[in-house]
C-alpha positions in Angstrom: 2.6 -6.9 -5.2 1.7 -3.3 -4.4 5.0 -1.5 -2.6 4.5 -0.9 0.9 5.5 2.5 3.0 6.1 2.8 6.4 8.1 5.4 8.3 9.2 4.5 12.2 10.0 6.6 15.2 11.1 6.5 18.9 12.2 9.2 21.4 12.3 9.7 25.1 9.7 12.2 25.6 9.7 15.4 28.0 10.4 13.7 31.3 11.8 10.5 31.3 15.4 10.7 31.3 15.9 7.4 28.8 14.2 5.9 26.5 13.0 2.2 27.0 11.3 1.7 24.0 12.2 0.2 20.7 10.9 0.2 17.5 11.1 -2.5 14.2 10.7 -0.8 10.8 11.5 -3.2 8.1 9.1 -3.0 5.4 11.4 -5.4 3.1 10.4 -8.3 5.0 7.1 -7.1 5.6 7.9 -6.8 9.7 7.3 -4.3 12.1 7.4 -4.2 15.5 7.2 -1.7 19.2 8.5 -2.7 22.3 8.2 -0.9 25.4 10.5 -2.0 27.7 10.4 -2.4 31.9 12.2 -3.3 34.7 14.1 -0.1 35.6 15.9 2.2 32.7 18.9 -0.2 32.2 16.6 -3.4 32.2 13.8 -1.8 30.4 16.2 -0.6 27.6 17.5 -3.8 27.3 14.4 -5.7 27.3 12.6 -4.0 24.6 15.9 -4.0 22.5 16.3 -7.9 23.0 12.5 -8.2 21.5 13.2 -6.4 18.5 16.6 -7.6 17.6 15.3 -10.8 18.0 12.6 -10.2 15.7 15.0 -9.2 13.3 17.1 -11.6 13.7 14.5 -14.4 12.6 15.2 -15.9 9.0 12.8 -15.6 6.2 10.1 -18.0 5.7 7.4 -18.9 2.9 4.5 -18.3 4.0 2.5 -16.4 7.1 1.6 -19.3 9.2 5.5 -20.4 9.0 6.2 -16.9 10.3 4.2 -16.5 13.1 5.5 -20.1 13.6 8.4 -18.0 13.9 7.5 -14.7 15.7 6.0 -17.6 18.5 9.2 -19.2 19.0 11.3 -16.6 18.6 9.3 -14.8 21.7 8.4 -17.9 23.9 12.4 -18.8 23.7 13.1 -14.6 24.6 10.8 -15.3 27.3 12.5 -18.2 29.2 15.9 -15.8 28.8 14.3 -12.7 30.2 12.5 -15.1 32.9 16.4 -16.4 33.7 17.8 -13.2 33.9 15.5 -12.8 36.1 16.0 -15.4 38.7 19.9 -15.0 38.6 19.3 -11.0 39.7 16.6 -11.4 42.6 19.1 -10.1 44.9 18.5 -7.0 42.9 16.3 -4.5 44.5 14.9 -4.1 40.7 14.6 -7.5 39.2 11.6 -7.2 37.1 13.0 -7.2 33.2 10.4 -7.1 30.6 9.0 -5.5 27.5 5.3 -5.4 25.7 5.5 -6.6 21.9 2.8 -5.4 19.3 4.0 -6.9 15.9 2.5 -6.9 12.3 3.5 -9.1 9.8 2.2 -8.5 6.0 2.3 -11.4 3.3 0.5 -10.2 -0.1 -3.2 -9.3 1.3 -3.1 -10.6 4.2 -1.8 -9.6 7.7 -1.1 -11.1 11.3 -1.0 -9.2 14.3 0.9 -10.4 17.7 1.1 -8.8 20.8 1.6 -9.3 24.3 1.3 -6.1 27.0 -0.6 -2.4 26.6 1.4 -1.6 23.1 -1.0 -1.6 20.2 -1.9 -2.3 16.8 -4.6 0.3 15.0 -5.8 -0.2 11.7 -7.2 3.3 9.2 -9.4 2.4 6.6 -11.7 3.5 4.5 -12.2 6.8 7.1 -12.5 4.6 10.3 -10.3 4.0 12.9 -10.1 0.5 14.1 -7.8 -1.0 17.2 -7.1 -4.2 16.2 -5.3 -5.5 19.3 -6.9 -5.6 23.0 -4.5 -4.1 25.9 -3.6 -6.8 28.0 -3.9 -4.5 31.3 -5.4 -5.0 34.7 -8.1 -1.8 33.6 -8.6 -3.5 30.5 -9.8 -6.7 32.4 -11.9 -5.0 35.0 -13.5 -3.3 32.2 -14.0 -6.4 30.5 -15.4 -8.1 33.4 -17.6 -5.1 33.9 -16.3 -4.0 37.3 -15.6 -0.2 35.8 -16.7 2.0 33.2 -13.9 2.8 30.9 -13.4 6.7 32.1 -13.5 5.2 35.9 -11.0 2.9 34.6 -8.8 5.6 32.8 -8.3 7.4 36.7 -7.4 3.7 38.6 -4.5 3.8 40.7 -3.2 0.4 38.6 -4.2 1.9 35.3 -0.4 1.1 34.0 -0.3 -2.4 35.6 0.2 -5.2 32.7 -1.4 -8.3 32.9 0.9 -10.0 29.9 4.8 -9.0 28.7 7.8 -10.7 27.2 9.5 -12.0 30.4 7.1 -10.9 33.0 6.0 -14.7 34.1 7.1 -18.2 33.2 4.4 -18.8 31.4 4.0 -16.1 28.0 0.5 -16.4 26.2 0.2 -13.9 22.8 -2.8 -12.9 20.9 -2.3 -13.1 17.4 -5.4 -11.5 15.0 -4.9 -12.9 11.3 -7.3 -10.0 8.5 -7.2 -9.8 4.8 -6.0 -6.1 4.1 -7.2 -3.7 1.3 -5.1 -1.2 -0.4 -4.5 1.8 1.2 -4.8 0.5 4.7 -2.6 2.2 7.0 -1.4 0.2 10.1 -0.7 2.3 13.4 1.6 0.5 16.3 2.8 2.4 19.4 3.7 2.4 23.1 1.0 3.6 25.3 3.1 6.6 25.8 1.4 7.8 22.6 -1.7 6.4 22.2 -2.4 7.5 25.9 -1.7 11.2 25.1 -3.6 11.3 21.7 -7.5 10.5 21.4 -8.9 8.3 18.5 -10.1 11.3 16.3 -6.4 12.6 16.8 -4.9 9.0 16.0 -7.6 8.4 12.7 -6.6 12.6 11.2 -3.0 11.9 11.6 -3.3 8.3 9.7 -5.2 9.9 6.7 -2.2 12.1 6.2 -0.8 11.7 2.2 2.4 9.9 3.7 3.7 7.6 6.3 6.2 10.5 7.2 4.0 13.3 7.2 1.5 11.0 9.3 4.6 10.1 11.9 5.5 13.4 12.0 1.8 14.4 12.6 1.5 12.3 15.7 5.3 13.4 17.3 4.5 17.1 16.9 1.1 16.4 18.9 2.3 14.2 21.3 5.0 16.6 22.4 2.6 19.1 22.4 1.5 17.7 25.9 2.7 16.7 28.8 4.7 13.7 27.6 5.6 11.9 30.3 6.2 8.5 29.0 8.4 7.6 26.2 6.4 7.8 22.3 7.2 5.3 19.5 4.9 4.7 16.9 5.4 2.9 13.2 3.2 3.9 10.2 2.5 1.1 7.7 0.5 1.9 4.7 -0.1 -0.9 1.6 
């Protein structure tokens, strides 16, 4: 099986003062994974930590339906945690604890993506920029049910509001996309902290770099370029 590359990165941005993201990188076990945590800076922190040590934590398997079996469980059972934490803080004036997930899983030639939340999963190939994953956001699903145009929806008041996350309501409901890959695909997942500051052609130039590094560094030196606001995490994955 051909080696597979992938370089990983997180930081806090210009403005917030912490960041509440997390990132996955673990291209042994063909797993990676961003989180972007919320619920205040402690709880977001921990939330989107939780997800990917979690992930980590899950043992091997032998196939890729037995490990999305896995990734499943693993985040349903991280769900009904974050969803007690919850319940046993309500007295808080911040209770909310969650995090998005965007996941990739690569067996071979073929690859599974999960997510849950606005964190997403692009796919480069062949000189085209694909977005494999479909934000799960309250703009996403009045532009879906064709109540706004996309740029009206890109200026709503609730353009940040999630309509899916790990621990954000009892009930947690991913979307998993299964795809044969190709070689030299190059896999792009990352908080919308970053894919919110960079546009597609930026996204697809940076992913054509020669390396996963250069290709990281790429989209961190752009990023910061701007106004920042939000925390960036992205993970390169190239077969």
């Amino acid at each position: 099986m051909a080696v597979v590359k992938s370089a990983a990165r997180t930081e806090a941005g210009k403005v917030r003062a912490r960041n509440e993201d997390a990132v996955l990188d673990l291209p042994e076990r063909g797993l990676w994974a961003v989180a972007d945590g919320m619920g205040g800076h402690r709880n977001g922190a921990l939330a989107s930590r939780l997800v990917v040590d979690s992930l980590a934590a899950m043992p091997g398997a032998d196939s890729l339906e037995r490990r999305l079996a896995q990734i499943r469980h693993c985040l349903h059972a991280l769900n009904r945690r974050l969803g007690q934490s919850l319940t046993i803080t309500a007295a808080c004036p911040d209770p909310v604890i969650g995090s998005t997930v965007v996941a990739l899983l690569l067996d071979g030639e073929r690859a599974a993506c999960v997510w849950a939340g606005d964190s997403r999963c692009y796919l480069w190939r062949g000189g085209r920029l694909y977005q494999l994953s479909r934000d799960h956001s309250l703009v996403q699903q009045l532009i879906d049910e064709q109540q706004l145009a996309p740029e009206q929806a890109a200026k709503h008041p609730a353009a940040h509001a999630l309509t899916r996350a790990v621990g954000a309501s009892e009930q947690l409901v991913l979307d998993i996309l299964e795809l044969e890959t190709l070689p030299g695909d190059t896999f792009l997942l990352c908080s919308d902290g970053l894919h919110q500051s960079l546009s597609s052609d930026v996204l697809g130039a940076a992913l054509s770099l020669p390396t996963v590094a250069l290709a990281v560094q790429r989209l961190f030196e752009l990023a910061l370029r701007g106004p920042a606001r939000d925390n960036l995490s992205a993970v390169v994955i190239r077969r």
